[in-house]
C-alpha positions as CSV (number, residue, x, y, z in Angstrom):
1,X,12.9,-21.2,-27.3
2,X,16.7,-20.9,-27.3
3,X,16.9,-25.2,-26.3
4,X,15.2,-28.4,-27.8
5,X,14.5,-28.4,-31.1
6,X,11.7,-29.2,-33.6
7,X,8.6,-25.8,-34.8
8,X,6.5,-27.5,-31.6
9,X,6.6,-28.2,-27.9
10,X,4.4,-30.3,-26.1
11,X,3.4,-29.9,-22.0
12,X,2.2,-32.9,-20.4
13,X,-0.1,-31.4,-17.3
14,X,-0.4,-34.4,-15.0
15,X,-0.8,-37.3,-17.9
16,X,-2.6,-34.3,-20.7
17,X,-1.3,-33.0,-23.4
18,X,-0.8,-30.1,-25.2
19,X,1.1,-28.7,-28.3
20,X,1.9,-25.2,-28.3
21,X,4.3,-23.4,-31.3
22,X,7.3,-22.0,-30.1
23,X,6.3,-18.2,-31.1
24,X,3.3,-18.7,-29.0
25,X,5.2,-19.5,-25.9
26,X,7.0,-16.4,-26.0
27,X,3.9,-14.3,-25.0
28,X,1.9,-16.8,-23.2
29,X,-0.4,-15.7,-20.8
30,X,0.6,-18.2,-18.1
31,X,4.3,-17.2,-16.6
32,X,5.2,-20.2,-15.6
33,X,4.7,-21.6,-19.5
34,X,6.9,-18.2,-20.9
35,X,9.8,-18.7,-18.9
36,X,10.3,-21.9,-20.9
37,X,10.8,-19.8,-24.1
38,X,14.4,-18.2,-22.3
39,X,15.7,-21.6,-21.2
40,X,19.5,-22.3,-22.2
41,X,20.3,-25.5,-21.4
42,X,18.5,-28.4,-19.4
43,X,19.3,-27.5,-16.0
44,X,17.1,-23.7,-16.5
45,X,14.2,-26.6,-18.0
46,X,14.2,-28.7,-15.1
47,X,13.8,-25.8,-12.8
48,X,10.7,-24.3,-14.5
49,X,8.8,-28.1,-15.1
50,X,9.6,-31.2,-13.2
51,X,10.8,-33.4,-16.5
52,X,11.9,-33.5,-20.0
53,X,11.9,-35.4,-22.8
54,X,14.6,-34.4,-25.0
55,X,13.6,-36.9,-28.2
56,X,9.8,-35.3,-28.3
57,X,10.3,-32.4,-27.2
58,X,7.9,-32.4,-24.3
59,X,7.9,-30.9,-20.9
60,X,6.3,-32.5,-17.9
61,X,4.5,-31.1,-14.7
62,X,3.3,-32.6,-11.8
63,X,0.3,-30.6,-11.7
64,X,-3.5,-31.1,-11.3
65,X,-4.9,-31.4,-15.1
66,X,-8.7,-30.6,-14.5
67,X,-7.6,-27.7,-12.8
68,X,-4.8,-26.9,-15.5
69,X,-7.8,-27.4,-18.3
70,X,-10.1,-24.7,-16.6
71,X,-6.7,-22.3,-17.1
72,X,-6.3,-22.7,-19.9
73,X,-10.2,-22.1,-20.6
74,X,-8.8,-18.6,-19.3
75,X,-6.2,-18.6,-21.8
76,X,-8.7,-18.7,-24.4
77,X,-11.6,-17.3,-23.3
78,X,-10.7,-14.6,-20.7
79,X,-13.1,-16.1,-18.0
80,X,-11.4,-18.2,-15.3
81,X,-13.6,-20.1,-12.7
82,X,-13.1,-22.5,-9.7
83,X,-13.5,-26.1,-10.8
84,X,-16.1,-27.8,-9.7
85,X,-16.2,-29.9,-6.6
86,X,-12.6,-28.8,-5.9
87,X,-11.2,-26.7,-2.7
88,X,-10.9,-23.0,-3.7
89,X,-7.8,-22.7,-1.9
90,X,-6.6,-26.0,-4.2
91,X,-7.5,-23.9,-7.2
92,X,-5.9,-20.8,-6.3
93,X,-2.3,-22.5,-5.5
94,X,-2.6,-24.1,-8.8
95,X,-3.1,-20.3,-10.1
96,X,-0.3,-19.3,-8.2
97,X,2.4,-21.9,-9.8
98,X,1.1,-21.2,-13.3
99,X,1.5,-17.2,-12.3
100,X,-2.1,-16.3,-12.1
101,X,-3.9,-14.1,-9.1
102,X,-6.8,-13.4,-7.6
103,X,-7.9,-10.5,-9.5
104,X,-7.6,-12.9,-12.8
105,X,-11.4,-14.7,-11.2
106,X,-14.4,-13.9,-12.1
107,X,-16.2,-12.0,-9.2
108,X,-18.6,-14.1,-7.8
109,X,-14.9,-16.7,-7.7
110,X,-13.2,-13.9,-6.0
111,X,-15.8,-13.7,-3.4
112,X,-15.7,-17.3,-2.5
113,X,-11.9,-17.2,-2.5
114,X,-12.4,-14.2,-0.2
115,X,-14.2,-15.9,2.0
116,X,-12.2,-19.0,2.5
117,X,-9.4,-17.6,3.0
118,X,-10.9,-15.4,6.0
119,X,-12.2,-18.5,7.5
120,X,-8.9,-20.5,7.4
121,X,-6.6,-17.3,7.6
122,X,-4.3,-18.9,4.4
123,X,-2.8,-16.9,1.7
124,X,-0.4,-18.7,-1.3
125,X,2.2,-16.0,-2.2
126,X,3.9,-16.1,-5.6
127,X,6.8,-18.2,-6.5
128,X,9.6,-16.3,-7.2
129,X,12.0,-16.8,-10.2
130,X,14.8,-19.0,-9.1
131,X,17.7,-16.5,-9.8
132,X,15.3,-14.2,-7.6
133,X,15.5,-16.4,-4.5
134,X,17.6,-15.1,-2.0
135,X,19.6,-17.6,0.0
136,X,17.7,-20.9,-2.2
137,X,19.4,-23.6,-4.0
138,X,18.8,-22.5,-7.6
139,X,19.5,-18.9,-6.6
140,X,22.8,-20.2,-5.9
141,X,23.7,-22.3,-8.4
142,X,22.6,-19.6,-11.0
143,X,24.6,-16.6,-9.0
144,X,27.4,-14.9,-10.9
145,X,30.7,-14.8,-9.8
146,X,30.4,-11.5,-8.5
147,X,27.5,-12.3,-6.5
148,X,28.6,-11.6,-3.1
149,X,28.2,-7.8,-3.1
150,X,24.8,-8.4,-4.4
151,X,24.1,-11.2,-1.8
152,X,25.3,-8.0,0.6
153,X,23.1,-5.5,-0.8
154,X,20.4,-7.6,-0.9
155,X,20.9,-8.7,3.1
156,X,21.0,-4.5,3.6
157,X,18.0,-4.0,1.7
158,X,16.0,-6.8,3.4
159,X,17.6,-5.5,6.6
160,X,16.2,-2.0,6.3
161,X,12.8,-2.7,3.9
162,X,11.5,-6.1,6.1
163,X,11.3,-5.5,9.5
164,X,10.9,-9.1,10.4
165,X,13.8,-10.7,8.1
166,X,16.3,-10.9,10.7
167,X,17.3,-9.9,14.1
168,X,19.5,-6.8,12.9
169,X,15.8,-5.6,10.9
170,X,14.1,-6.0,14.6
171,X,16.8,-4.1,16.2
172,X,16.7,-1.3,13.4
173,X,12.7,-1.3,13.5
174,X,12.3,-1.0,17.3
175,X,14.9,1.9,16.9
176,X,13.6,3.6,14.5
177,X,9.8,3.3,15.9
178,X,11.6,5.2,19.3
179,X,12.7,7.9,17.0
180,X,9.6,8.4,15.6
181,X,7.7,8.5,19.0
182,X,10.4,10.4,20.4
183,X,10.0,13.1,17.7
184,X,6.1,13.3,17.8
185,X,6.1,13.6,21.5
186,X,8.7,17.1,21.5
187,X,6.2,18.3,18.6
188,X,3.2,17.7,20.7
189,X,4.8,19.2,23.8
190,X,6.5,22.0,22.0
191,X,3.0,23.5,21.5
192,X,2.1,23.5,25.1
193,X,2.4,26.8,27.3
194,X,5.1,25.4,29.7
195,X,7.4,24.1,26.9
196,X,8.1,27.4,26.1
197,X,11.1,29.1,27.2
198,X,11.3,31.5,30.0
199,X,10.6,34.9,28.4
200,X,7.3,35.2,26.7
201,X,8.7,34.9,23.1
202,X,5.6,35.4,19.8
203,X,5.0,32.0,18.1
204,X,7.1,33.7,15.5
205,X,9.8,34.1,17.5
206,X,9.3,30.4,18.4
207,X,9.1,29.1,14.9
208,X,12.8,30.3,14.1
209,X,15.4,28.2,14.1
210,X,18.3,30.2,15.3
211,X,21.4,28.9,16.6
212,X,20.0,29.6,20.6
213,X,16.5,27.5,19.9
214,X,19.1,24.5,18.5
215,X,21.0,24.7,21.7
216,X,17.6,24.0,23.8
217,X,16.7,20.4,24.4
218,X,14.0,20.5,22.3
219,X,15.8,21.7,19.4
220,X,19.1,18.6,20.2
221,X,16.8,16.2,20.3
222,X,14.9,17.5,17.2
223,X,18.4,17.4,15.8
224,X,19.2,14.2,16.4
225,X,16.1,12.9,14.9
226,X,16.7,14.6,11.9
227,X,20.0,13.1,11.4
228,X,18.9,9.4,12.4
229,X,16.1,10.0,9.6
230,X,18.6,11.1,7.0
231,X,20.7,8.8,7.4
232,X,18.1,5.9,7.1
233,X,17.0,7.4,4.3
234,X,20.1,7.6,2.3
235,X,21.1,4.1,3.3
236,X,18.0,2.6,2.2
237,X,18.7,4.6,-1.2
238,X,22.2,3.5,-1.7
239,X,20.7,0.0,-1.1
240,X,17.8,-0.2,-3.2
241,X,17.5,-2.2,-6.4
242,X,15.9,0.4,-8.2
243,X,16.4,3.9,-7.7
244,X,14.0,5.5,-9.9
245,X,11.4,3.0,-8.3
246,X,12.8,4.1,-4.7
247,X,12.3,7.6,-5.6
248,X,8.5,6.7,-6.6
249,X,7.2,5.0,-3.2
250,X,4.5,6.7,-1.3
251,X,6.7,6.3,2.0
252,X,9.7,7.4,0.9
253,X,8.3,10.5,-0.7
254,X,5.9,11.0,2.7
255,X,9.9,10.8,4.5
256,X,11.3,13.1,1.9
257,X,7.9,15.3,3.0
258,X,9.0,15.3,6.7
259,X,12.5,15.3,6.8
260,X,13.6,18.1,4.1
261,X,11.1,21.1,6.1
262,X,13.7,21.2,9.1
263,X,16.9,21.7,6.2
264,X,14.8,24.0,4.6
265,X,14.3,26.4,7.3
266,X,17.8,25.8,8.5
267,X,18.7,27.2,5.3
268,X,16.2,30.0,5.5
269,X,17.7,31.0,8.6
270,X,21.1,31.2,7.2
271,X,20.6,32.9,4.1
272,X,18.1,35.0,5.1
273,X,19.2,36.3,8.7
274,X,17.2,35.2,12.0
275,X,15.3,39.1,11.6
276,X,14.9,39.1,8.1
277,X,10.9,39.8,7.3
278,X,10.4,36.2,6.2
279,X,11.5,35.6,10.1
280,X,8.9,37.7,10.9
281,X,6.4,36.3,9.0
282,X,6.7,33.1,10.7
283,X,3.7,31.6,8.9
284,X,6.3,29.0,6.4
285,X,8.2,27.9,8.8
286,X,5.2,27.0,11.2
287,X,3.8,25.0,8.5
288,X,7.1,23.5,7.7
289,X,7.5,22.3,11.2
290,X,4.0,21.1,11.3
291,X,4.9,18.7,8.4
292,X,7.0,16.6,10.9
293,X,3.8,14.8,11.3
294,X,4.3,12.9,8.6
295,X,6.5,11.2,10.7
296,X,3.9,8.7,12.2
297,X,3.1,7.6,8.8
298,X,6.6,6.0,8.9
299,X,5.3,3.4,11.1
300,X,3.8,1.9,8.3
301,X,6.6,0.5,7.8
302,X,6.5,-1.7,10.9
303,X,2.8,-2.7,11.7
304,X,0.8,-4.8,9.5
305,X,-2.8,-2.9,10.7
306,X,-1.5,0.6,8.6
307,X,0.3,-1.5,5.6
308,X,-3.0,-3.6,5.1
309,X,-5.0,0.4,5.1
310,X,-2.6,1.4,2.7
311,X,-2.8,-1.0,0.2
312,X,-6.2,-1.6,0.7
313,X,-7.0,2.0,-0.4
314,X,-4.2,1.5,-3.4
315,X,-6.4,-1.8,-4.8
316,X,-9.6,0.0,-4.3
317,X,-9.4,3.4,-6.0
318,X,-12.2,2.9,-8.1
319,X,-14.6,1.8,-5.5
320,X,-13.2,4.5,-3.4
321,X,-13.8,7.1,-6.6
322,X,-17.4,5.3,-6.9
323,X,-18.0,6.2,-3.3
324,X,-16.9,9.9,-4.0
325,X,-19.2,10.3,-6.4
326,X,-22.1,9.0,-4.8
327,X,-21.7,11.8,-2.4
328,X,-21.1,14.8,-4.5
329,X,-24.3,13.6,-6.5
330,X,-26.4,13.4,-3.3
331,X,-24.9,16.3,-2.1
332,X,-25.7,18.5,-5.0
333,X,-29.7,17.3,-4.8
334,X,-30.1,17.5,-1.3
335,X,-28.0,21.0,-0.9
336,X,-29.9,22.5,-3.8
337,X,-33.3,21.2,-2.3
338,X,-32.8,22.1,1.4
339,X,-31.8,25.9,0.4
340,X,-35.1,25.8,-1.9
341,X,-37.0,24.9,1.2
342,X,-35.3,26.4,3.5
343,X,-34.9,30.1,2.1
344,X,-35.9,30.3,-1.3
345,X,-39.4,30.1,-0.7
346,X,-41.5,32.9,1.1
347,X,-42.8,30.6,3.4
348,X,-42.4,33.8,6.2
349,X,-39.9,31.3,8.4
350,X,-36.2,32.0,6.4
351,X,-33.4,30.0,7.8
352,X,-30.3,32.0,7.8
353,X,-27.8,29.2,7.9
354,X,-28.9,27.9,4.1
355,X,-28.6,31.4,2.9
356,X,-26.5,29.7,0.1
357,X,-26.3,26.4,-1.7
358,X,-22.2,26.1,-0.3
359,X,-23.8,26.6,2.9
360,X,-26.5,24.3,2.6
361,X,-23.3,21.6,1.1
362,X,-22.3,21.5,4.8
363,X,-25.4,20.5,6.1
364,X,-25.9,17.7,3.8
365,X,-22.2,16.2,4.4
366,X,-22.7,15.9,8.4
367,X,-26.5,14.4,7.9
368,X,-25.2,11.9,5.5
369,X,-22.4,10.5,7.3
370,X,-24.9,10.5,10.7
371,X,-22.5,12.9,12.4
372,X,-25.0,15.4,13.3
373,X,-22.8,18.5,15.1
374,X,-26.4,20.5,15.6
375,X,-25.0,23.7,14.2
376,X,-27.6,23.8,11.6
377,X,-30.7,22.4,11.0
378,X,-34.3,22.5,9.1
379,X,-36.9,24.6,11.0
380,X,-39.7,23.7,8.2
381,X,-41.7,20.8,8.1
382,X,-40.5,19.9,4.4
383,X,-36.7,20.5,5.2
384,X,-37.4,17.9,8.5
385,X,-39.1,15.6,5.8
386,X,-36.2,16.3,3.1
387,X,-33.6,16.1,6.1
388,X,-34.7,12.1,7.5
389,X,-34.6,11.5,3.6
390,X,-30.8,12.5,3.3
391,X,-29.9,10.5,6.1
392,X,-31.2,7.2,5.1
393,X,-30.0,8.1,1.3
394,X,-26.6,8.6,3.1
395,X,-26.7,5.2,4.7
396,X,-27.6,3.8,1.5
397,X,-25.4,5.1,-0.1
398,X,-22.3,4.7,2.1
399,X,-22.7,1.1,2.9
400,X,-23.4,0.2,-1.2
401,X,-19.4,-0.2,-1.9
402,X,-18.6,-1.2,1.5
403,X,-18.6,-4.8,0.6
404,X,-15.8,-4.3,-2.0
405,X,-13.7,-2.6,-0.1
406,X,-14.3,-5.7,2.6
407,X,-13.3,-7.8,0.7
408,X,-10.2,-6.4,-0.8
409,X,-9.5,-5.6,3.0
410,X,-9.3,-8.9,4.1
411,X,-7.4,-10.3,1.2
412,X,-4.7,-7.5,1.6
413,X,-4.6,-8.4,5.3
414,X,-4.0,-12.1,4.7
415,X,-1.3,-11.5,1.9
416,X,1.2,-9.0,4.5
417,X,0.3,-11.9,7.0
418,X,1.7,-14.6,5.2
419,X,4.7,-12.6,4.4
420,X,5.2,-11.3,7.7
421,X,5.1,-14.9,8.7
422,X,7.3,-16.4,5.8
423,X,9.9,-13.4,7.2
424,X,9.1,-14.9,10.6
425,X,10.1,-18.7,9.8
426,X,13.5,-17.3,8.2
427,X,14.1,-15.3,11.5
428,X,13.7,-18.6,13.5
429,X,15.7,-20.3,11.4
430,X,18.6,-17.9,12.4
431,X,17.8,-18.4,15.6
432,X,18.4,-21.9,15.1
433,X,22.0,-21.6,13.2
């Protein structure tokens, strides 16, 4: 605590009171409650708590106590719960100002929470720090004098990273969504019999890039794709807060993925000659160009439906691992017992296609999932027995984590909605000016 004075400090949560040393509210669990311990002068106090009291020391905040007292039940026991006979969406904005989450509920809390917020399609999104607060009033009275370039950067780095900030994003999004359809329409084309050129060239031959394939329209438009790709890239690079944490995205290494095939067998073709045998070979650069599929992950970037998958599958790892593992088992037991019945037994009737327990592997994944392709299939009574057991095992099985990932779903859903929308009201509000 670098203001006040006196070993103690005292937080009055709507009219109760409690006295914390100052060590302890250097680590405290709450965020809201540690910030206090950097404050420098009154002004930084004032904007973490809503009054002070200079001669005892104490802070106040216009806050819900019940609800502060079941906190800090959390603080000390590690279990935080709704309180009783209050609105869950209540509780959870009272999390949200003390810097708690959803995750930090118990689970049968979390499911409750889950459920509200699907039926009233609210989500509370964290307050950010004040010098954090682009545009705000405490952002600005706590800029540095040589906060204009930074105010610049940061209305570049919104510009390109939120779609929906401002009209410029909008502009740049719907541009660079044309790109990317552009782009995956030549690649689907390209493999098409009449895209070809006129003489009856290998698909090695086609997979080259020399300089007469650049000159066709595929290749130009190819080209400029390319280039409006790289460039977005670097700009949102120069831009970027952090450039080690840029570097580490999924998206920007699934653009680094799709843009650096076409340089690389640009530079293949100039090093290595257009009839060198690695020419010939053709198989790199096909898969190369094939990894300009990656593109259409890039629309991530712009629609809420594949941003909500995304980080659904990033909170949900574990049940998603859990899932995996389910499978293998059952596919291990079921594999190794349909080959047993199928051919390892001199029954006389020896089915062919479960010659192996690999083989026998494939069988088991299609009847678990309730695909069914009818390549392969029991011809014994015990396999047909064994075979309606796998599938209702696989439905089982399948549908036991389901309900996590649901849930997470919906929450993730509900969070990029509200900040799509919170993006939305700014965008207005330009309008307006």
């Amino acid at each position: 605590m670098n203001f006040g004075r006196g070993p103690s400090v005292v937080l009055n949560v709507g009219g109760t009171r409690y006295s914390f040393s100052r060590e302890v509210l250097k680590d405290f669990p709450l965020r809201r409650v540690s910030r206090l311990h950097g404050c420098l002068s009154e002004q930084d106090v004032l904007e973490v708590c809503d009054d002070y009291d200079r001669e005892r020391n104490e802070y106040f905040f216009d806050r819900h106590s019940e609800a502060f007292g079941f906190i800090m039940l959390y603080v000390r026991h590690g279990h935080l719960r709704f309180v009783p006979h209050m609105c869950e969406l209540s509780f959870y904005n009272e999390m949200i100002y003390w810097g708690l989450e959803g995750s930090h509920l118990d689970y049968c809390c979390q499911r409750r929470l889950d459920d509200r917020m699907s039926e009233t399609c609210t989500y509370y999104a964290a307050e950010e720090p004040p010098g954090e607060a682009a545009g705000g009033p405490e952002g600005t009275g706590r800029r540095p004098p040589a906060a204009e370039g930074g105010k610049w950067l940061e209305r570049m780095r919104r510009t390109f990273e939120e779609p929906t900030s401002s009209v410029a994003a909008q502009v740049l999004a719907t541009v660079s969504i044309l790109f990317v359809i552009v782009s995956m329409v030549v690649l689907c084309a390209s493999t098409l019999p009449e895209w070809r050129a006129p003489e009856n060239r290998s698909v090695e031959e086609q997979s080259r890039y020399t300089a007469e394939s650049v000159r066709e329209p595929s290749g130009i438009i190819e080209a400029i794709c390319i280039g409006w790709f790289t460039a977005e890239c670097i700009v949102r690079f120069i831009v970027s807060k952090n450039k080690c944490e840029f570097v580490r995205r999924p998206l920007n290494i699934i653009d680094l993925l799709a843009i650096t095939p076409y340089y690389i067998s640009v530079l293949m073709t100039v090093f290595t000659g257009e009839n060198s045998q690695l020419q010939r070979a053709g198989v790199t650069l096909r898969v190369l160009r094939m990894m300009r599929i990656f593109w259409v992950i890039k629309l991530a970037r712009h629609f809420i439906g594949l941003q909500t998958l995304g980080l659904t599958l990033k909170r949900c790892y574990r049940e998603m691992v859990m899932l995996l593992v389910f499978i293998c088992v059952a596919m291990a037991i079921f594999s190794a017992l349909s080959q047993l019945l199928e051919n390892g037994l001199d029954l006389g009737t020896k089915n062919k296609d479960y010659a192996s327990i690999p083989a026998a592997c494939w069988w088991v994944i299609i009847s678990m999932t309730t695909v069914g392709y009818g390549d392969m299939c029991p011809i014994t009574v015990p396999g047909r027995i064994l075979g309606g057991i796998c599938v209702v095992s696989g439905i089982v099985l399948l549908a036991l984590p389901i309900t996590f990932i649901y849930h997470s779903f919906v929450q993730c859903y509900h969070e990029l909605k509200f900040r799509s929308a919170r993006y939305s009201r700014s965008l207005s509000a330009e309008f307006l000016n």
